[in-house]
C-alpha positions in Angstrom: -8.7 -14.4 5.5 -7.3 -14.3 2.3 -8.0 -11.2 0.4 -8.8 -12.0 -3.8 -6.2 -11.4 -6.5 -8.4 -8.3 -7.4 -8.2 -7.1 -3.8 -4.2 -7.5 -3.8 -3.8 -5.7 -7.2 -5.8 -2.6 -5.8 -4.0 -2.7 -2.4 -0.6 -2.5 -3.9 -1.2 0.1 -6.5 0.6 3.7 -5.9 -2.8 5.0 -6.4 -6.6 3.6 -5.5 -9.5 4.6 -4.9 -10.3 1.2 -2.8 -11.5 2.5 1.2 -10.0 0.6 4.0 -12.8 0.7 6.5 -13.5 -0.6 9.8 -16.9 -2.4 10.7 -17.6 -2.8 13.8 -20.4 -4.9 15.1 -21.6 -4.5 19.2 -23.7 -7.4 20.0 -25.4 -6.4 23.6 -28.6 -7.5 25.7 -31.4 -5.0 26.1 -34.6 -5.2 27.8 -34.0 -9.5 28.2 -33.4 -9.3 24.0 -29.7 -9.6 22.0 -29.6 -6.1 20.2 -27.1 -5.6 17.9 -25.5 -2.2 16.8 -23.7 -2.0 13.2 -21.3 1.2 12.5 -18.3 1.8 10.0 -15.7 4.4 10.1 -16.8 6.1 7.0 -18.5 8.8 5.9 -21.3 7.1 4.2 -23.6 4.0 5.4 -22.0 0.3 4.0 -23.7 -2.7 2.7 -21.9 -5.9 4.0 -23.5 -9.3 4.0 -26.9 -7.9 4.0 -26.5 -5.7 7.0 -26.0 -1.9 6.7 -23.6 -0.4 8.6 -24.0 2.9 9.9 -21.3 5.8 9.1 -19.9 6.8 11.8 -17.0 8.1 13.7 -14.6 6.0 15.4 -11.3 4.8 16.2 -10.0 1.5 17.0 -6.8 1.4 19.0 -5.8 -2.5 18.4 -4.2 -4.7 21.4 -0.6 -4.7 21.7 1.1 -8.4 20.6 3.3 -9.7 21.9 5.4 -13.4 21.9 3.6 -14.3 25.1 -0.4 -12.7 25.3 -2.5 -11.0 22.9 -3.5 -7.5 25.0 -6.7 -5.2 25.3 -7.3 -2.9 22.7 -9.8 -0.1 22.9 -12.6 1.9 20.7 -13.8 5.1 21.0 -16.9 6.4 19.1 -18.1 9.7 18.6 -21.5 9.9 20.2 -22.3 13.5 19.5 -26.3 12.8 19.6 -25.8 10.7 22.7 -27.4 7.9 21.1 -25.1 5.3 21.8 -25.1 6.5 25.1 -28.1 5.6 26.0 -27.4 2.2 24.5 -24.6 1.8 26.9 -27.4 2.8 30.2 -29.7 0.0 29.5 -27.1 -2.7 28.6 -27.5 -5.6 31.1 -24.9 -7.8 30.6 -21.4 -7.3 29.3 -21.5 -6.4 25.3 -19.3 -7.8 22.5 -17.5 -6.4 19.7 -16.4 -7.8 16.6 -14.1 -5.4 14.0 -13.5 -6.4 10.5 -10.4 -4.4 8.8 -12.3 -4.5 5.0 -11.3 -3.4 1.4 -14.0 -1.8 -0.5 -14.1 -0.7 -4.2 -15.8 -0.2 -7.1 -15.0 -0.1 -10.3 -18.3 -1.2 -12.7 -18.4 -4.5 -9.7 -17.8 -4.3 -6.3 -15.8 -5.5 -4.4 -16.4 -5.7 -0.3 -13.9 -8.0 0.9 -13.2 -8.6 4.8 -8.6 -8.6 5.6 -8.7 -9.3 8.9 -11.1 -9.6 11.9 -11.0 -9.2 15.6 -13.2 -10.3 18.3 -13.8 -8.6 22.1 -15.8 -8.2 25.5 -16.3 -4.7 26.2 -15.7 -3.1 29.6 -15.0 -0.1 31.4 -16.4 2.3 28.9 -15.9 6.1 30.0 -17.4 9.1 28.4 -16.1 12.4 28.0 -19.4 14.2 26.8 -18.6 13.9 23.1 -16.5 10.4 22.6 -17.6 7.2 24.8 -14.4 5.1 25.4 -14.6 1.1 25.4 -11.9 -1.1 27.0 -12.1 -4.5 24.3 -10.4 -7.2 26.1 -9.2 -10.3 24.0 -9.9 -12.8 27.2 -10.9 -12.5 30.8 -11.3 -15.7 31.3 -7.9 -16.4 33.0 -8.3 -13.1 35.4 -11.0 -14.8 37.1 -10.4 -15.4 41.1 -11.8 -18.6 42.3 -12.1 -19.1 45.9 -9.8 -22.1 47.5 -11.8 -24.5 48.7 -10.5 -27.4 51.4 -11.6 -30.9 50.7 -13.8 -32.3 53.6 -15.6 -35.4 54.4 -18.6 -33.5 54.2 -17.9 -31.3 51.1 -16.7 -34.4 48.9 -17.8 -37.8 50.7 -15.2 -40.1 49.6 -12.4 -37.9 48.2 -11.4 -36.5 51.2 
């Protein structure tokens, strides 16, 4: 993503008034139906691409890089009213998360750009009472175990 010529004059300015927020966006199944949960780090609700985003609380802790493998990252959100709690309870398959690192000012037009995006499963989420704590992990699909299997006569007829 390649932020505008507007975006990159505010960003390296001494001195803006542009917000850097976070969107995050949990896509999850509910009751047999793909919910979807919109929040932003910021103290006020957002407008982005016709969705609002909910102000919220929350801190993204992005996966370590390295030369080899991209790691897990993790999010914590404030759940003070337990709300998202009870999202978490009735969730029936394993939810994903996408975060968008935006700029946002305005200044007579606005300007709402996305700078970078990340995509994740969720698992492992803990809760402490006040702050529910997500593991985001970039892929599974290479921790999976698969069962050896032997190759018989009767398991693949003319193979073995």
């Amino acid at each position: 993503m390649n932020p505008s010529p507007k975006a990159l004059q505010q960003m390296f300015r001494l001195s803006t008034d542009a917000l850097f927020p976070a969107l995050l966006k949990i896509t999850y199944v509910e009751d047999s139906t793909t919910k979807y949960l919109y929040l932003v780090n910021n103290g006020e609700d957002l407008i982005y691409n016709a969705q609002t985003y909910t102000a919220s609380s929350f801190k993204y802790t992005p996966p370590a890089y390295s030369d080899k493998k991209i790691g897990d990252g993790e999010i914590s959100i404030s759940c003070i009213d337990q709300s998202l709690i009870g999202i978490i309870r009735n969730i029936q398959e394993r939810a994903t998360a996408q975060i968008i690192a935006a700029f946002y000012y305005q200044d007579g037009a606005l300007l709402f750009e996305p700078i970078e995006e990340w995509n994740f499963e969720l698992s492992n989420v803990t809760w402490n009472g006040a702050v529910a704590t997500w593991k985001m992990e970039y892929d599974n699909r290479m921790s999976l175990k698969v069962p050896a299997d032997t190759l018989t006569p009767q398991k693949c007829p003319g193979v073995a």
